[in-house]
C-alpha positions in Angstrom: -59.4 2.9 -35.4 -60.3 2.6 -31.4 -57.9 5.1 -29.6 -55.2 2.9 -27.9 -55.0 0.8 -30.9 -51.5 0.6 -33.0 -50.8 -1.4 -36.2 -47.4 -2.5 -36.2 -46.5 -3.2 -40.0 -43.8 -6.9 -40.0 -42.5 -8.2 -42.9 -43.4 -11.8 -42.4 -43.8 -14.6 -44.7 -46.9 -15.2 -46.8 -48.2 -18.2 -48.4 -49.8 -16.3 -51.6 -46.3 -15.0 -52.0 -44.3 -18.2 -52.0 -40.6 -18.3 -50.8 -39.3 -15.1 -52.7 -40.3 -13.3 -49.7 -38.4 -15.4 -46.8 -34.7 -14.5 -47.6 -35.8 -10.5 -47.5 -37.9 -10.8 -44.0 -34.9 -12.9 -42.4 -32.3 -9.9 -43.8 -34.9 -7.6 -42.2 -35.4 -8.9 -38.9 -31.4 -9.8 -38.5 -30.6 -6.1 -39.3 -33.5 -4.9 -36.9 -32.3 -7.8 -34.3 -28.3 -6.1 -34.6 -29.4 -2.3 -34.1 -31.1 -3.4 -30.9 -28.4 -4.6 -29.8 -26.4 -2.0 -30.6 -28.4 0.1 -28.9 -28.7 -1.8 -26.0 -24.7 -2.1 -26.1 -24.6 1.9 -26.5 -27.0 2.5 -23.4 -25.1 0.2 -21.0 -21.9 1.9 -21.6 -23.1 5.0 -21.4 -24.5 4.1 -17.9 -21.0 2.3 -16.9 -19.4 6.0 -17.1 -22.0 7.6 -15.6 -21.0 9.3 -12.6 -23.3 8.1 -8.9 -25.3 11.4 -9.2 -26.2 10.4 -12.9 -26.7 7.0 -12.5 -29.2 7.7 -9.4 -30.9 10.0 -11.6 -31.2 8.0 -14.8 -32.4 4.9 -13.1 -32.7 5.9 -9.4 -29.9 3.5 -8.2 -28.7 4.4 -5.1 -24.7 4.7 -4.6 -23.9 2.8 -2.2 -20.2 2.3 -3.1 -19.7 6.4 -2.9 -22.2 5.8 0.9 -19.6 2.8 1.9 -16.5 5.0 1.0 -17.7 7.8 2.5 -18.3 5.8 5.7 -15.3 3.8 5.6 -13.0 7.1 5.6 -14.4 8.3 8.4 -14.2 4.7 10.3 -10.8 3.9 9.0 -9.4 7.2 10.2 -11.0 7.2 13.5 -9.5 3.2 14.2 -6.1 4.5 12.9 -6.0 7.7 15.0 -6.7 5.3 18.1 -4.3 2.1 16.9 -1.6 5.4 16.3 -1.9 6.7 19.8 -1.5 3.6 21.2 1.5 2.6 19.1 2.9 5.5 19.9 3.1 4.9 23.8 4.9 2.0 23.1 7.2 3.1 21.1 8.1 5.1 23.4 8.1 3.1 26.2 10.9 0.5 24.1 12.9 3.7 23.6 12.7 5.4 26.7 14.0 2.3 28.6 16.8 1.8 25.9 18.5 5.1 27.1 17.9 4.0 30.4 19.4 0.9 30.2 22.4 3.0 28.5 23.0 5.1 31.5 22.7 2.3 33.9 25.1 -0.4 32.2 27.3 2.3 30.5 30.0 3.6 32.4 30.7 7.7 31.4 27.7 7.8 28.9 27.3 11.5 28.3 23.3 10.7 26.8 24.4 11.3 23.4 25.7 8.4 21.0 29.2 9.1 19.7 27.9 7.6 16.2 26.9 4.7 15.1 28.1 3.3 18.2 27.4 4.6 22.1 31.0 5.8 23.8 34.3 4.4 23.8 37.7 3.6 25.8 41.1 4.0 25.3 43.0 2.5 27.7 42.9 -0.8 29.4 41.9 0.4 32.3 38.9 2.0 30.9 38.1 -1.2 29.5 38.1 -3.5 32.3 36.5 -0.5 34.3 33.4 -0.5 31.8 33.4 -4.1 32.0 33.1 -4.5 35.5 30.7 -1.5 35.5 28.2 -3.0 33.6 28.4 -6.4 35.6 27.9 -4.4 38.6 24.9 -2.7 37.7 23.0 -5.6 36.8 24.0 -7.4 40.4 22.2 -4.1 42.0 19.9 -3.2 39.0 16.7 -3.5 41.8 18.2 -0.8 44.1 18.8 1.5 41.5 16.4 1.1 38.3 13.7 3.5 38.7 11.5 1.4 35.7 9.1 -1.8 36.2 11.6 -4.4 35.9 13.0 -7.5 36.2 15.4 -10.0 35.4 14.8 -12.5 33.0 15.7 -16.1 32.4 18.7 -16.4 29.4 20.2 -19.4 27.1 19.2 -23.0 29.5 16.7 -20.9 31.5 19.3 -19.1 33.8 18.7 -16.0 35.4 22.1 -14.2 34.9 24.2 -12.8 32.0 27.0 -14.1 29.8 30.0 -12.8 29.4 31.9 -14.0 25.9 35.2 -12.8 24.2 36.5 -13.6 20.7 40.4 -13.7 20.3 42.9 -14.9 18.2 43.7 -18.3 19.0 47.8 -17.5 19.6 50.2 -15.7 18.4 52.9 -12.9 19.8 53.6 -9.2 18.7 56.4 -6.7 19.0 55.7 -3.7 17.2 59.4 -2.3 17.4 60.5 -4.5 15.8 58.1 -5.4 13.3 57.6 -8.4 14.2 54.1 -10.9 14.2 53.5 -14.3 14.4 49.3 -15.1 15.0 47.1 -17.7 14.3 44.6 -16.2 12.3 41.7 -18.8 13.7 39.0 -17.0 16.1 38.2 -18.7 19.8 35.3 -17.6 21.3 35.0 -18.5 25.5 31.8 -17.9 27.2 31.1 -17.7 31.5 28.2 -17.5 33.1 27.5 -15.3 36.1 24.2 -15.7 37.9 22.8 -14.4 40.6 24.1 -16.1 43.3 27.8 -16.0 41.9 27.2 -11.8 41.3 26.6 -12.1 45.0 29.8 -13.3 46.3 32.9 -11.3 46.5 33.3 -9.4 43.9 37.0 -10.2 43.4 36.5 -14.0 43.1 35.4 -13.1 39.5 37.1 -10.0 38.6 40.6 -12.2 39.3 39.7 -15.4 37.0 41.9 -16.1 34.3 38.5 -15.2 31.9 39.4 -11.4 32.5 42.7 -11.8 31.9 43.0 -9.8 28.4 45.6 -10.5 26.1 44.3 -7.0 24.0 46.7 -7.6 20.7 44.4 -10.7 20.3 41.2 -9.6 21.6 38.6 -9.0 19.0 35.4 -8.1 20.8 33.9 -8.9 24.6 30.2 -9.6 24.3 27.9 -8.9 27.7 24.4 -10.4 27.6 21.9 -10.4 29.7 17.8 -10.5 29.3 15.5 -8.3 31.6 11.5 -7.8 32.0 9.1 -4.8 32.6 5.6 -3.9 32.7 4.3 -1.0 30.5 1.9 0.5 33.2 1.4 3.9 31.0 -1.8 2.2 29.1 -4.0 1.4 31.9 -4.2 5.4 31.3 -5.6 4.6 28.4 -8.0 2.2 29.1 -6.2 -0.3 27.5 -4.5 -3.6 29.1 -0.7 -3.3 30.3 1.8 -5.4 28.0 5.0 -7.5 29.7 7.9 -6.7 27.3 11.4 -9.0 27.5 14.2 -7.1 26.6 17.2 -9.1 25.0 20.1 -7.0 26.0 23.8 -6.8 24.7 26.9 -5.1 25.2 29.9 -5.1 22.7 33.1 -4.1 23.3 34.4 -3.8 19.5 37.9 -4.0 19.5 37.9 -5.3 15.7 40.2 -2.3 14.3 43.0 -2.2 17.1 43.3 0.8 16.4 43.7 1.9 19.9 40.1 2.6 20.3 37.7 0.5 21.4 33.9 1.0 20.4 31.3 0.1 23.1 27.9 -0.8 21.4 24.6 -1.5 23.1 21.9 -3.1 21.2 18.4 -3.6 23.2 15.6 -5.9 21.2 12.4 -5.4 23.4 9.6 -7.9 22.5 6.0 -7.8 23.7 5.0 -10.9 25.5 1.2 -12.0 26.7 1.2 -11.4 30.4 0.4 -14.3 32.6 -1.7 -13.2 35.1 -3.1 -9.9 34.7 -5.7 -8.6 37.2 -6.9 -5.0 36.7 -10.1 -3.5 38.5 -12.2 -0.8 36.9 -13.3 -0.3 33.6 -10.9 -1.7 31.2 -12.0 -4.4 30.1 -15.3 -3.1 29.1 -13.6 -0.7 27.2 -11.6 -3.2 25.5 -14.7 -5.1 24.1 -16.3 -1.9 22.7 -13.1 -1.5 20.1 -13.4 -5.4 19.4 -16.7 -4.5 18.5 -15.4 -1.4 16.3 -13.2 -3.0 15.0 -15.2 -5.9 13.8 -17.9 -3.5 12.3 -14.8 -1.6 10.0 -13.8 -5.1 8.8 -17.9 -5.7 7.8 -17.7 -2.6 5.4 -14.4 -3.2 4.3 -16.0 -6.6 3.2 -19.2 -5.1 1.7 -16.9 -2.5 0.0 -14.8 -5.2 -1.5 -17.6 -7.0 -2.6 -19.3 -3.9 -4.5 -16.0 -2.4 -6.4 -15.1 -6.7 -7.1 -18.7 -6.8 -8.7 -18.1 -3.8 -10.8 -15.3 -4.7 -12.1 -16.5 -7.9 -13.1 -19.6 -6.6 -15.1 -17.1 -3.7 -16.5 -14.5 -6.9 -18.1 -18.0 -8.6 -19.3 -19.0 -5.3 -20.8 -15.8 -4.3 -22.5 -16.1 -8.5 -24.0 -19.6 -7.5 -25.2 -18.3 -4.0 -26.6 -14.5 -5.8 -28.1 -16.7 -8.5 -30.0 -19.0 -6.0 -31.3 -16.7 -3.7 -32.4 -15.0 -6.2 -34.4 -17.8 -7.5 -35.4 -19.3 -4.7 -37.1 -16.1 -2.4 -38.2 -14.0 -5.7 -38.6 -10.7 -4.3 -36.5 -10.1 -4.4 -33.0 -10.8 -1.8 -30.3 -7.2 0.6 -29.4 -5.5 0.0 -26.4 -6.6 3.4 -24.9 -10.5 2.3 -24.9 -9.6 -0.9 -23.5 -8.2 -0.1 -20.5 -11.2 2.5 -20.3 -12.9 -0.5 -19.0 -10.4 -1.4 -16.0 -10.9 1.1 -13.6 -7.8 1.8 -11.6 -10.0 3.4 -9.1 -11.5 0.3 -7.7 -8.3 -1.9 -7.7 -7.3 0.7 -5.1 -10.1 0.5 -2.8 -10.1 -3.2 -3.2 -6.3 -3.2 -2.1 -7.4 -0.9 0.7 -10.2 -3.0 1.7 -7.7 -6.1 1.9 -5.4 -4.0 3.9 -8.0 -2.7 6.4 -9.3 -6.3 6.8 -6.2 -8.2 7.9 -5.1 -5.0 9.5 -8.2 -5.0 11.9 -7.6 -8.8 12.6 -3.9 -8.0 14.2 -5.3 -4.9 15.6 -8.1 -6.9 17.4 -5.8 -9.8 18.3 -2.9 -7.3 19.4 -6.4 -6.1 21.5 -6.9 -9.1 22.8 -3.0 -9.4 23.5 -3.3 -12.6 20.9 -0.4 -11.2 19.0 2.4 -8.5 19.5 3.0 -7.3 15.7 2.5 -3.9 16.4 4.6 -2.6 13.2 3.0 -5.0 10.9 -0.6 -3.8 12.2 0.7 -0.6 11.6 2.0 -0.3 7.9 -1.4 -1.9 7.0 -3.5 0.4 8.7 -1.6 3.3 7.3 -1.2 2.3 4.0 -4.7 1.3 3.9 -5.9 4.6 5.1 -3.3 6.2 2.7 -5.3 4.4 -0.2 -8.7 5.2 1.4 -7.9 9.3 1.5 -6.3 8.9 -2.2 -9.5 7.1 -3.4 -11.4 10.5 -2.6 -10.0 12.0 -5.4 -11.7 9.5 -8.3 -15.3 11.4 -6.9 -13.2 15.3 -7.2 -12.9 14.2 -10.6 -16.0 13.9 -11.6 -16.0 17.9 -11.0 -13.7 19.4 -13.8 -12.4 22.1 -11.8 -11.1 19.3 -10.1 -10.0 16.9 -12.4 -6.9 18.7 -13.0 -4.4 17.1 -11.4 -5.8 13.7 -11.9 -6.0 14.2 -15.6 -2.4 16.3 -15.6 -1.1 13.0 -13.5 -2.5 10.5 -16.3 -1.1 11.9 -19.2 2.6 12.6 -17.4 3.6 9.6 -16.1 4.5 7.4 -19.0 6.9 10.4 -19.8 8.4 11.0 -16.3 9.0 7.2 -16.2 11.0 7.4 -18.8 12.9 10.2 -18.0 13.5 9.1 -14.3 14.8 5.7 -16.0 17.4 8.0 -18.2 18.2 10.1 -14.9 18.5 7.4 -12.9 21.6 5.9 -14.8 23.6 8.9 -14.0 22.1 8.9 -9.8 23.7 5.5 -9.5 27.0 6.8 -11.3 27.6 9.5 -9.1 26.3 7.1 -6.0 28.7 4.4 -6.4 31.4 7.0 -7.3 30.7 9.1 -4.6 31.4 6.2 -1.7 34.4 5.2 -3.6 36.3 7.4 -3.6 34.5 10.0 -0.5 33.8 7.3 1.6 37.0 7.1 3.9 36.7 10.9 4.1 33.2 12.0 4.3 30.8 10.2 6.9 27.9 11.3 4.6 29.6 9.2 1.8 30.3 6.1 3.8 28.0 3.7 3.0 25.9 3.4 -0.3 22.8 4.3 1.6 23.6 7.7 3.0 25.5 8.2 0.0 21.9 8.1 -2.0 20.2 10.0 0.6 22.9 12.9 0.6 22.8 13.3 -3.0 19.0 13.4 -3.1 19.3 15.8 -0.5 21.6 18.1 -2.5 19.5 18.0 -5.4 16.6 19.7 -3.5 19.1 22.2 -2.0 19.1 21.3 1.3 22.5 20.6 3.4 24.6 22.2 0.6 27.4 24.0 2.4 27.6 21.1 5.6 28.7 18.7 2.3 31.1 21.2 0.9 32.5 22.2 4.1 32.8 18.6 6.2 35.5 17.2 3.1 38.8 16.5 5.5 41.7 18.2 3.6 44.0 14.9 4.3 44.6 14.1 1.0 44.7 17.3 -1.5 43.8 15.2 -4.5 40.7 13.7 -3.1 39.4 17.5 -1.9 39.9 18.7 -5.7 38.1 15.8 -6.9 35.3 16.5 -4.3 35.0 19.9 -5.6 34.5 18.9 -8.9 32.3 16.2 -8.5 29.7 17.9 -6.3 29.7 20.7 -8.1 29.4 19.1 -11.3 26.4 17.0 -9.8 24.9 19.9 -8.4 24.7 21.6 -11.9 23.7 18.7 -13.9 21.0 17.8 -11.4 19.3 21.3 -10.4 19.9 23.3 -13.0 19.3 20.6 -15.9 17.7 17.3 -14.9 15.1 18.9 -12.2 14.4 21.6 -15.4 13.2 18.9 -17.5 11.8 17.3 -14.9 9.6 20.0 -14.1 9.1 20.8 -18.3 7.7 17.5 -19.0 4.6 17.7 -15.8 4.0 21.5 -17.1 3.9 20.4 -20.3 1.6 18.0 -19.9 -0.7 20.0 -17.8 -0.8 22.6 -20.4 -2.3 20.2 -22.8 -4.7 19.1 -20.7 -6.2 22.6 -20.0 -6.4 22.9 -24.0 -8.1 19.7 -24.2 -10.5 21.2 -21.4 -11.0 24.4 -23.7 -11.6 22.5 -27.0 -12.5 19.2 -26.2 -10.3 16.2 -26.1 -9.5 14.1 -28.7 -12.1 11.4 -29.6 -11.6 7.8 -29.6 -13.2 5.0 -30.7 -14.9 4.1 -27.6 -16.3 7.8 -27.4 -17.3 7.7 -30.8 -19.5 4.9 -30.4 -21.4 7.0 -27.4 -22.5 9.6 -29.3 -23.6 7.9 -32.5 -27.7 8.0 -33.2 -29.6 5.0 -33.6 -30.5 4.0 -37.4 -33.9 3.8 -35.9 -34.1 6.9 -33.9 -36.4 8.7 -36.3 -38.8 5.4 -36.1 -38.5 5.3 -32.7 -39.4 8.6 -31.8 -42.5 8.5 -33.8 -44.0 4.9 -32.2 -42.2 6.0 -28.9 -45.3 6.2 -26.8 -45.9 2.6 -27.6 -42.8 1.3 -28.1 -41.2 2.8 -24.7 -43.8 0.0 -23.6 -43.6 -2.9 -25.7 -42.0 -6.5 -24.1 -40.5 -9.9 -26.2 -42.6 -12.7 -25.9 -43.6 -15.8 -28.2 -47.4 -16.3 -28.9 -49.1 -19.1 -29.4 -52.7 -19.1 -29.1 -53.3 -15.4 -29.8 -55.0 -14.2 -27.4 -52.0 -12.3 -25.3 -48.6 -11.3 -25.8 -45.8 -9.8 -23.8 -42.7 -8.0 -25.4 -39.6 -6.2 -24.7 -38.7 -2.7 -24.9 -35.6 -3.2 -26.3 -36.5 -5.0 -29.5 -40.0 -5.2 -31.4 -39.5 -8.0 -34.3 -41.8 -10.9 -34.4 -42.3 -13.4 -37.2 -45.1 -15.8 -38.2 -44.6 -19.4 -37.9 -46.3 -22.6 -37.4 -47.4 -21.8 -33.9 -48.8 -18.3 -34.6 -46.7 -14.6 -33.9 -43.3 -15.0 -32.7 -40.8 -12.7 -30.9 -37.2 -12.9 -29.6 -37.0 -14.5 -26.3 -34.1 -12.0 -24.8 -36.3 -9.5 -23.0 -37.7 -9.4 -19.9 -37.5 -6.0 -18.3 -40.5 -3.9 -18.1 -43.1 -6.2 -19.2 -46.7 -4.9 -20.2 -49.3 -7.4 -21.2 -50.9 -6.6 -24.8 -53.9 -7.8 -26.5 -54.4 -9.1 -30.0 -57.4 -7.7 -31.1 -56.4 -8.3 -35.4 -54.6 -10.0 -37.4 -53.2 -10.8 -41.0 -50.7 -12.2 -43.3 -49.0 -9.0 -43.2 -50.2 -6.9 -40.4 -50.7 -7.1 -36.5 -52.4 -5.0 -34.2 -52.4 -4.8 -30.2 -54.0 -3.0 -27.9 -52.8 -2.0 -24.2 
């Protein structure tokens, strides 16, 4: 026979034969149809958990979701360092002019809040003295203030501040002798001082009845006032200047009459599009090339999405294709373990990233633009996203075992450190709600359920130990025994037990996983699969040089056929050869030089 000749022997159906010889060649060809398959099944998932070096050199496919990630770090990071610089001057700016506005509307602040509130009086002269103070100030606040601002228009678009106080409706008091009678119902009066008003004499105000404080029914005096500034430091930048309103207030908290009155002041600064803004120079220009950055981070955010939203598509279509065959062919379904081997945890990060980075570089571009004001929205996405983005390098260390340790030491842990942190976590909240129960009038670390959390979580890493012990007031003896006994019993129960076990589970688990690395890990279903051989390897490796060739095609007229690679049975029918219809990669036109009832031969 001619040298590039082959004789492909089919079971087909012959007429001399009768029927006896149809049920056999239909077994034949549906058992040959189901190992292609198979195969083909087998060599797609062993490409899906290729890693991009493998892939490119199995079929030469260039990774561009390891290129996109490796460009979108270093873009993501280098908008983020700029967004953070530029956050951070105003941030400052907001807090900067909050303690100014503290030493210029506070009468004896000594720069340091007292706690939670700024400074406070004692007498009533001290009180009508801050009061008066603080009016003051804001009359002359453009002969003093050393800052960029303004006053601002307040409630019916008044430039001024108002001056309220909540009281007790009525009622009288003697304390000798024990006697009260108050109307428990709260009236609250408001005046308005403007400008021209602040202007006059000063004791045409001071001496209206509206100062005239009744202090056993006074509950709280409430000063506010709006002012404006300009936040020049940016232009340093090359950025544009933003106009801030700042909605101040001033409480006089007389709540507890306790012979102490707490003096608060809140300041709520909110960015505001300037109105007319003219600024020489180069700013502007500078401006549009971050638009232009900007846009071009949210164009491979976009084609990065895309890419890890395709691949996980095809993954769910192959683990359908791999779930039906399985139970198809061992008649039980696939574990849980091998399913989820399909849903790669890896790319619903990055796409969570992506989404992040996207609508984080719209506010950034519009904050830009001075569109918007967000700044701390713009900046959890940005961060978080970036967050994602430097975690999402570790799925490409792990393709390196060396690497793959923690990854691998992280998997198999969790399930078992959620568990035990739900156990744990029981007792925390015991000790929490105990702890500002019954330390909370004498502790300030215990007074509120918050810092009560935090200082506990703080003990049980060892830090602040002694300040806890040591800051207990001694009023009531019972309450310092219990404090003894319940931080040291907390202490012990959390460092020297819970924070053991802790530890034991993660250490555990990571000495498994170097055994597994040693000896091989266990093998599941899914891996199984993988590494079983063809039924028709040995057939395929002898007719490999033509099969590696062969394409599916149906034949009519006999003078040409195409077939597949991937499957090679063909049938005789009314309208000549015949062959599966599924095939199309890697076509090669054949020849039909022969034929028979029982034999075909092509020739390249």
């Amino acid at each position: 026979m001619a040298r590039g000749v082959e004789v492909l022997d089919l079971p087909v159906w012959s007429r001399a034969s009768g029927r006896s010889q149809r049920p056999r060649c239909r077994d034949s060809m549906a058992h040959l149809d189901s190992e292609v398959k198979e195969e083909c099944l087998r060599e797609d998932l062993k490409f899906y958990f290729m890693n991009p070096c493998e892939k490119f050199r199995a079929r030469q496919q260039i990774p561009w979701k390891l290129c996109l990630q490796i460009l979108k770090i270093v873009m993501v990071t280098t908008q983020l360092v700029r967004f953070g610089l530029s956050n951070q001057l105003v941030v400052a700016f907001k807090e900067e002019n909050a303690a100014a506005f503290k030493h210029l509307f506070l009468k004896g602040y000594s720069g340091t809040d007292e706690d939670d509130y700024s400074c406070s009086v004692y007498t009533q002269e001290d009180a009508y003295e801050s009061i008066f103070f603080a009016i003051n100030q804001y009359h002359r606040l453009r002969n003093i203030s050393l800052g960029t601002l303004g006053y601002g228009e307040s409630e019916g678009n008044r430039i001024g501040l108002k001056v309220c106080k909540q009281h007790y409706k009525k009622g009288t008091m003697f304390p000798s002798n024990e006697t009260l009678n108050i109307d428990s119902d709260i009236k609250i009066d408001c005046i308005h001082l403007d400008l021209q008003a602040l202007s006059q004499s000063s004791q045409d105000w001071k001496n209206s009845s509206f100062f005239s404080l009744e202090f056993y029914r006074l509950l709280q005096v409430e000063i506010s006032f709006q002012l404006k500034g300009i936040d020049l430091q940016t232009i340093h930048s090359r950025e544009l200047p933003d106009c801030y309103v700042f909605q101040n207030t001033i409480t006089f908290d007389n709540n507890a009459h306790s012979g102490k009155i707490k003096i608060y002041f809140d300041s709520d600064a909110n960015i505001e599009e300037c109105k007319d803004l003219t600024i020489s120079g180069s700013i502007q220009k500078n401006t549009q090339y971050v638009l232009v950055f900007d846009a071009f981070v949210i164009v491979i955010c976009l084609a990065s999405l895309i890419l890890c939203t395709r691949s996980i598509v095809l993954a769910l279509r192959l683990r359908k294709r791999f779930l039906n065959f399985f139970l198809e062919k061992y008649k039980r379904q696939v574990c849980d373990a091998d399913q989820w081997e399909f849903v790669n945890g890896w790319y619903v990060l990055v796409i969570t990233s992506d989404l992040m980075t996207v609508i984080g570089s719209v506010l950034k571009m519009e904050i830009k633009a001075k569109n918007l004001t967000n700044y701390n929205l713009c900046s959890i996405l940005l961060g978080t996203s970036t967050l994602f983005v430097w975690v999402g390098v570790i799925r490409y260390l792990g393709y390196f075992q060396a690497y793959n340790v923690l990854i691998l030491t992280m998997q198999a842990s969790l399930p078992k450190v959620l568990r035990f942190c739900a156990c744990a976590g029981m007792i925390y909240l015991g000790y929490t709600f105990c702890g500002w129960i019954v330390l909370g009038p004498y502790h300030n670390k215990f007074q509120n359920l918050n810092t009560v959390a935090e200082c506990l979580f703080s003990l049980v890493n060892g830090d602040d130990m002694y300040a806890t012990f040591a800051h207990i007031q001694q009023k009531s003896l019972l309450v310092w025994l219990f404090s003894r006994l319940y931080l040291y019993s907390f202490i012990s129960l959390f460092i020297y037990m819970i924070l053991s076990l802790f530890i034991a589970l993660i250490t555990d688990s990571y000495d498994t996983i170097k055994k597994y690395q040693q000896n091989g890990f266990p093998v599941t279903d899914l891996q199984e699969f993988l590494k079983e051989s063809s039924s028709k390897e040995k057939c395929q490796k002898e007719s490999s040089a033509f099969l590696s060739r062969v394409c599916c095609l149906r034949s009519a007229g006999g003078k040409s056929a195409v077939l597949t690679a991937t499957e090679m049975a063909l049938s005789k029918g009314d309208r000549g050869w015949t062959a599966p219809q599924n095939c199309q990669k890697h076509a090669v036109k054949l020849q039909i030089i022969s034929r028979s009832d029982d034999h075909l031969i092509l020739v390249n």
